[in-house]
C-alpha positions, 0 to 999 in steps of 0.5 A, a space after each residue: 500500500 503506498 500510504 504505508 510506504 510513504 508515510 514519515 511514522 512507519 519510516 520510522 518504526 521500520 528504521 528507515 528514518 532515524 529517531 530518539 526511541 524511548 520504547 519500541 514494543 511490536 504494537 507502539 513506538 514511541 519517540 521525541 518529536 523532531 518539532 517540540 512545542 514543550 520542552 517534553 514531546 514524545 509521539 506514541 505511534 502505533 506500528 500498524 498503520 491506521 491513518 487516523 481515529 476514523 480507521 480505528 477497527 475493532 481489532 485495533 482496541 488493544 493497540 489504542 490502550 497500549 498506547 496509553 500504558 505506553 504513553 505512563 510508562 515514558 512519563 515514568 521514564 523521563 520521571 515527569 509523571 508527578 509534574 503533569 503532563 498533557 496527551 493529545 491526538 488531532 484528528 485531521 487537517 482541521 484539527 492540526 494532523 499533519 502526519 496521516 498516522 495516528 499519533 499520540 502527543 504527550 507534552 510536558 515540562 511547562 504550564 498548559 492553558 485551557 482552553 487550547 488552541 
């Protein structure tokens, strides 16, 4: 398929496009973003390629927890769970998904607003 083929996160978890990985298991991948707008963001992307919330399958269930579980371990990790930490997924152009992968933001190390955006 060509999407997989040419998308930036599969790259990645395929090793085609170097990365700083904090945790690679065979569902999730996760890694700095290469564009911080926190002084803490780490992408949690899922290795199977799913474009975005909408191709979510009902086999997909485990992956997007494991995502979560992945997403409190690097937290742990980088020992920034006790400060607080935001996640976020955009979901489409509109709403800022600029990589057709789904993926999870977890940013840290400052004060957010709400409302976002």
């Amino acid at each position: 398929m060509a999407d997989v083929e040419e998308c930036v996160f599969c790259k990645v978890a395929r090793g085609k496009i170097p990365a700083y990985i904090l945790h690679k298991d065979e569902h999730v991948l996760a890694f700095h973003d290469i564009n911080p707008q926190a002084p803490v963001h780490v992408l949690i992307v899922p290795i199977k390629h799913i474009t975005d919330l909408e191709a979510i399958g009902a086999e997909d269930a485990d992956i997007v927890a494991r995502m979560f579980q992945a997403a409190r371990k690097v937290a742990q990790e980088l020992r920034f769970e006790s400060n607080g930490y935001r996640l976020v997924i955009n979901n489409g152009r509109p709403a800022g998904q600029i990589v057709p992968h789904l993926h999870l933001h977890v940013l840290s190390g400052r004060s957010f607003g709400w409302p976002p955006g």
